[in-house]
N, C-alpha and C positions, 0 to 999 in steps of 0.2 A: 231298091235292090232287093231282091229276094231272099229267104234267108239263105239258099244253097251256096247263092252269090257271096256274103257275106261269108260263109262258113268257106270257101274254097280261097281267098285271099289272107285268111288269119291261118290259114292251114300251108298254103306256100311259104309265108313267111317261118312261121315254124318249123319248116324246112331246112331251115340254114342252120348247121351243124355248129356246134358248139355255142350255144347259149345265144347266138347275136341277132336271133328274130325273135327272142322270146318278150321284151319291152316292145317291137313295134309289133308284135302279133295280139299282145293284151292289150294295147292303146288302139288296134283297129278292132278289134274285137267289141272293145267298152264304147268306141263309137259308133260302128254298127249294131249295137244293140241284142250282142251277145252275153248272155249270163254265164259266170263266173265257170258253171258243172260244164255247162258247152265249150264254151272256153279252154279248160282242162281235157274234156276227153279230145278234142281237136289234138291237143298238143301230147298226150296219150297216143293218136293214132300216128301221129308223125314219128314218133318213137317207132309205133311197127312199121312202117314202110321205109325207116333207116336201119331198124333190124335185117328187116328184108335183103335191104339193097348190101348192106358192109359183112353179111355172117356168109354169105357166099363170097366175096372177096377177100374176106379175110381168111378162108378155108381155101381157092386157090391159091393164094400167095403163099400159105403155107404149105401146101403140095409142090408148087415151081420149086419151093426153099431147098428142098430136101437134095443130097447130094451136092450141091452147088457151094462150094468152099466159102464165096463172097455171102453169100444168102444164106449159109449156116450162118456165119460169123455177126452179122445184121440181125439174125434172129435170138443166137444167144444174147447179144447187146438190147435188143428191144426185149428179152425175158427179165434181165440186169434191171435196166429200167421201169419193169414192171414191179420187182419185187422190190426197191427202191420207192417206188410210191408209194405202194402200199405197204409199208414199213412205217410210212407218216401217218398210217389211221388206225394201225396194231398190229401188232406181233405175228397172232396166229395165222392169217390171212382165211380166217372162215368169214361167210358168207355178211357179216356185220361189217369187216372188213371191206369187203366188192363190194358194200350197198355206199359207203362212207366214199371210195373212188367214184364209183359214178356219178353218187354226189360233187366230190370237190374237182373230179377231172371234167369228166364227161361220160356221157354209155357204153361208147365205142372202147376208151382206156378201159372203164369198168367189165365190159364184154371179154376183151381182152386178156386182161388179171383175171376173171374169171375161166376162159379156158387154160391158161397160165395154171390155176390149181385145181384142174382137172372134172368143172363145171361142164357140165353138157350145154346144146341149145337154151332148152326150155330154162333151168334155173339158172343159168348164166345171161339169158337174156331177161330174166324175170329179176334179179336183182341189179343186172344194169338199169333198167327200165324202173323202178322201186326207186334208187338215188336219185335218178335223175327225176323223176315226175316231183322229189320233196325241192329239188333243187327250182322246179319251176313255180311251185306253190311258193317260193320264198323270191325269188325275183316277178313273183307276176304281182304280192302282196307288195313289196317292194314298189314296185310300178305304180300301185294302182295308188296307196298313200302319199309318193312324192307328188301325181300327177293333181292330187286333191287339192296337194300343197301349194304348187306350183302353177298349175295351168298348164304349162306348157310341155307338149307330149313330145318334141325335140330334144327339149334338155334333161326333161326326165329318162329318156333314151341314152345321152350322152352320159348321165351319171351316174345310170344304174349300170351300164356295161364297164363304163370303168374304172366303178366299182366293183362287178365281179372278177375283170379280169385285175385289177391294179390290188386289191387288197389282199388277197393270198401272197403277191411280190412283197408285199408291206408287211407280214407277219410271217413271212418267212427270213427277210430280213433282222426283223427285231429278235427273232428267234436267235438266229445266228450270233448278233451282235453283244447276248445276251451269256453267250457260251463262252 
């Protein structure tokens, strides 16, 4: 397979929003015989072509909003929401803040809480995109260690996602339980 070929299947899978192609994007990657920088910048550029596609949607919907009783109310509640997350990674909600949501949510909430406190494009999608790319360095490291461990690029799949998604419910818990 060529390498365009390889580079265009670890890049679809990348695609799929919220963390859950980033273990089979690195497991196809390391099998195609993609190095680690390529690897990354792949999962770099998926970041801008979901910038691309979600900062115009998310700028319509917030145009439709305006006026509309229901869609005010939906909007205050998803600001509520916003500033509720990010009250889990600090106070202030400066830009350390949005880099830690992107991280722990995703780019899109990160994106989000950043027009939330008055972020433009460029550095609201540049500290979404900042969270989110450490968040991959840390599940693709993840990935590539169990896989060492393991062998098997299934179950290393199965336990790194859920683990990303089960272990924030697990320490948020304890938090709680702990109050």
């Amino acid at each position: 397979m060529s390498a365009l070929g390889s580079a265009w299947g670890v890049l679809a899978l990348f695609l799929i929003p919220w963390g859950g192609g980033i273990p089979g994007g690195v497991l196809l990657a390391k099998a195609r015989g993609l190095p680690w920088p390529e690897t990354a910048t792949l999962y770099f550029i998926s970041d801008l072509i979901q910038a691309a596609i979600f900062e115009p949607l998310m700028r319509a919907v917030a145009r439709g909003a305006r006026g509309n009783p229901r869609m005010d109310a939906a909007r205050a509640q998803f600001r509520r929401y916003l500033e509720t997350t990010a009250s889990a990674y600090g106070r202030n909600g400066g830009p350390l803040t949005l880099f830690l949501v992107a991280f722990g949510v995703d780019p899109f909430t990160g994106r989000a809480a950043s027009a939330v406190a008055g972020h433009g494009i460029f550095s609201g999608w540049t500290l979404a995109i900042a969270g989110d790319m450490l968040f991959f360095a840390v599940m693709m490291a993840s990935t590539l260690w169990l896989k060492s461990m393991l062998g098997n690029g299934t179950v290393v799949s199965l336990i790194v996602l859920g683990a990303a998604f089960g272990l924030p419910a697990l320490v948020q818990r304890l938090r709680k339980s702990k109050c």
